[in-house]
N, C-alpha and C positions, 0 to 999 in steps of 0.2 A: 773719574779722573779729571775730565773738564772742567767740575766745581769746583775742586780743590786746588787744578792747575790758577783761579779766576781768582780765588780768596787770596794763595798766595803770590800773585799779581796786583792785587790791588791792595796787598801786607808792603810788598815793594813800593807801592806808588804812596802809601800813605807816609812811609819810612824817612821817602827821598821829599816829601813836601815838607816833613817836619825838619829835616836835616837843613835845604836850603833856608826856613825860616830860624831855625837857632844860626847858620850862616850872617844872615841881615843882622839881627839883633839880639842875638842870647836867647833865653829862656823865655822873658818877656814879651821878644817880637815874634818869635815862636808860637806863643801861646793868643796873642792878638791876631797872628794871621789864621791859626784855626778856628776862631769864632768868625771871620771875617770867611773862611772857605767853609765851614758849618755855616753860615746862614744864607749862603750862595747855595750850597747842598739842598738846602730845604726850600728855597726859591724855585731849583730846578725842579726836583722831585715834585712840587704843586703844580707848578707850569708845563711840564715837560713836552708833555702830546700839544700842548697849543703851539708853543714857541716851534716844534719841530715842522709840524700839519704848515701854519703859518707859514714857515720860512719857506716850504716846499710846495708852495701856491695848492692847497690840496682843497678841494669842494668834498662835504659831504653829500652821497646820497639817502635819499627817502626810497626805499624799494616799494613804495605804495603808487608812488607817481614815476618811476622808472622806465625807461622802454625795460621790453618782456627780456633780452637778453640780459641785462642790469639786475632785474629782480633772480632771474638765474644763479648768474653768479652771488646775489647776496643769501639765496637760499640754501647755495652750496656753503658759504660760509658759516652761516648759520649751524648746519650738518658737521660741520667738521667740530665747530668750537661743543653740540654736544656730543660727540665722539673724544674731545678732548678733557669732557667735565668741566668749560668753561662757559660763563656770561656771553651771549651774543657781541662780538666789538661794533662798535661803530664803525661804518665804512666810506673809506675816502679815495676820490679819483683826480690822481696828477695831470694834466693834459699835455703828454710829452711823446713824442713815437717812441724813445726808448721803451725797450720791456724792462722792466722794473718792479719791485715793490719792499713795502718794510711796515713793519711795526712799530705800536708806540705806546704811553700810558707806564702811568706808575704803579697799577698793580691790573689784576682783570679783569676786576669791575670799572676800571677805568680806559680801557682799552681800547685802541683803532689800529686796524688794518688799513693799509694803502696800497694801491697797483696805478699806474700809467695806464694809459690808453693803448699804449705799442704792447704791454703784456699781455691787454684783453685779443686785442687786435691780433698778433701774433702766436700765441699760445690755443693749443685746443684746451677742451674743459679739462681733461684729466691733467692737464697740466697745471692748470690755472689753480687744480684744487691741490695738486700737489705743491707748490707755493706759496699758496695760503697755509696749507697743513704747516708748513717749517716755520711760516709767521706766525700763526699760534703756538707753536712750540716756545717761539719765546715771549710769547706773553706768559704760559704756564712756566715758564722757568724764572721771571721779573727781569729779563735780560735789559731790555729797555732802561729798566731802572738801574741796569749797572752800570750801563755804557754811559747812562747820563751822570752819574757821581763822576766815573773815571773821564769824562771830558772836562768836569768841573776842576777836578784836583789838577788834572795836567793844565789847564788854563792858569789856577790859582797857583802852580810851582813857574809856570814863565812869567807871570807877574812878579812872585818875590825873587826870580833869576833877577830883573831890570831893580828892582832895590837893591839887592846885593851892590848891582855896578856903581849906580846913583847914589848911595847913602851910606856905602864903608862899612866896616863888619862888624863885630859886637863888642859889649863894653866901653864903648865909645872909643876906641883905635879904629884906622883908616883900614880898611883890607888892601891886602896885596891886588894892584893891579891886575897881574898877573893873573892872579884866583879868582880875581871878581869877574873877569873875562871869562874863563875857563866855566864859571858858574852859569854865565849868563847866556852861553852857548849850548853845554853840552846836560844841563839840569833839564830844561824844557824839550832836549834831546831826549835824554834816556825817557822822559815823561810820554813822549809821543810812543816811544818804540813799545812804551809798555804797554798804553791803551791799545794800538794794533792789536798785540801779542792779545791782550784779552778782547778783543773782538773776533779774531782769525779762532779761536778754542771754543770760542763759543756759538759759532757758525757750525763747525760741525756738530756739537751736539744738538743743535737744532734739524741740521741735515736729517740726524737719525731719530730724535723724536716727532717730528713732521712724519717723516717714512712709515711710521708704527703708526701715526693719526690719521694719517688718507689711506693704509693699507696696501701700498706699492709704492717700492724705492726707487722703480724705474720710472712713474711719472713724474718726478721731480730730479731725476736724473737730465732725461731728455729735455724739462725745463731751463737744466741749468743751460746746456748745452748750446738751446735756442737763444735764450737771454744771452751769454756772452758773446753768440756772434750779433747781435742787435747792440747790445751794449759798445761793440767795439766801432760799431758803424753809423752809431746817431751818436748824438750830442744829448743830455739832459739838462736843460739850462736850471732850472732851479736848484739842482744837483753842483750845475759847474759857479752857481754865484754864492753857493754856501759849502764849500769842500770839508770843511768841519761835518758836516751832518753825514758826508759818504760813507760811514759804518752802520749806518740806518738800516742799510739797503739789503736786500739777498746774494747781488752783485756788483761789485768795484760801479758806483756813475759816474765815475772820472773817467771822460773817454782816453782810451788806450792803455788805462793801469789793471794790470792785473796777474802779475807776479805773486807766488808763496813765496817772500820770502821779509825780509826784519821790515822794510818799507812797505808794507800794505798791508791793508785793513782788513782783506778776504783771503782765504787759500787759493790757492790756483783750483779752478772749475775744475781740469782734468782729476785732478786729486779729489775732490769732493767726488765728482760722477764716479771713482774705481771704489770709492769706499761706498755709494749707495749699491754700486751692484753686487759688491760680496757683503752688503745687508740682504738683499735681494735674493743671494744663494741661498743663506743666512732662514730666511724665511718661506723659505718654497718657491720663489716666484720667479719663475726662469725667461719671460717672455716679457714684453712691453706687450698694452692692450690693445688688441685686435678689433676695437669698436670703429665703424666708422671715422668718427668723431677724432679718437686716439692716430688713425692712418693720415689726417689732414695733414698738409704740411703749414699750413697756416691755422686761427683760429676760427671759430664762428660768430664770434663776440663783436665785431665792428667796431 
């Protein structure tokens, strides 16, 4: 239901880019601004993990030269992606206290995983693995790769909203003020609401195929739970100087956003956690882990 909710979301976004481009100019500027957002598509799609890793000051690690708890955590990930039937990703470290992390890469052999410092820091392992489990969930699903079209086309529909106003309507008559206004506000509107809408559907189905990759919904349940009170109480600067990229993430990194509802890019935690625990029923497992490790209330990771 997720995938089809996602296609026909981004059937909407492609509809509404072509609508405002026959707005500017007819058929013609219609058809000019789709080569110009086709080759913007296939810019992002090559680039995607660099431009995002980049903007998000991300270092990769060598887990050969690692401290021991660094090579830990790359090992678990390792384990997870083959529990997933996926390539090993390349792995990347934010230096931020927020707990945090996200996904990236255009398909999975191109792939990277990313976590903060404050996730490692914060999170026990089974957590740590249960959030990597729901980041490879969406590399095996190319979520990455959707989220970066639907940023592209929403960026490409508020560019041809500001022609609309600037440059008058089609067939060479002036557009209605009025309209051209209306375009220019609420085009780039509906285009936002709709990337949300497919970031928020496609969270959960990660929620639940991560749960089925690490083998317990509850460690990524208690994840989230941890991350949003960290989230709500640090700042993530590389997060708050590129707010564009916050649907990256596992969790809202815009400090204090995190409402389910038409404005934001995640569901609300609560609702995520009640749907992993009746997965959780769902698959036998009526307890959180009673390992040591699972009882910490911080992580082990430094």
């Amino acid at each position: 239901m997720g995938t089809l909710k996602t296609f026909i979301l981004l059937a909407v976004l492609t509809a509404l880019f072509m609508g405002v481009g026959y707005l500017v100019g007819g058929v013609p500027g219609m058809a000019i601004a789709f080569v110009v957002a086709f080759l913007m598509n296939v810019f992002s799609w090559w680039n995607s993990d660099k431009i995002v890793l980049r903007m998000q000051g991300a270092r990769e690690i060598d887990p050969a030269s690692a401290p021991p708890v660094i090579r830990t955590f790359a090992n678990d990930v390792k384990k997870l992606a083959d529990r997933a039937g996926l390539p090993p990703p390349r792995i990347y470290i934010i230096e931020t206290p927020q707990p945090n992390a996200f996904a990236t890469g255009r398909n999975p052999q191109h792939a990277a995983v990313c976590a903060t410092t404050g996730l490692l820091s914060m999170l026990n392992r089974e957590e740590v693995a249960g959030v990597m489990a729901h980041e490879l969930a969406h590399v095996q699903h190319r979520d990455t790769l959707t989220m970066t079209v639907t940023a592209t086309i929403a960026g490409a529909i508020g560019m041809l909203a500001n022609f609309a106003f600037f440059f008058g309507g089609r067939d060479g008559e002036r557009a209605n003020p009025i309209a051209a206004i209306a375009v220019m506000i609420f085009a780039p509107l509906a285009a936002g609401l709709v990337q949300m809408a497919i970031s928020r559907s496609r969270e959960y189905e990660a929620d639940r195929l991560g749960a089925e990759i690490c083998g317990n919904p509850l460690w990524l349940a208690s994840a989230l739970e941890k991350i949003e009170r960290g989230a709500r109480s640090t700042m993530n600067i590389p997060a708050e100087r590129a707010p564009a990229m916050a649907h990256m993430y596992i969790a809202n990194p815009l400090n204090g956003r995190g409402a389910d509802n038409l404005f934001s890019t995640h569901p609300a935690t609560a609702n995520r956690v009640e749907a992993l625990r009746r997965l959780a029923a769902e698959m036998g497992v009526t307890s959180a882990p009673a390992s040591p490790a699972a009882r910490r209330e911080a992580g082990p990771w430094g």
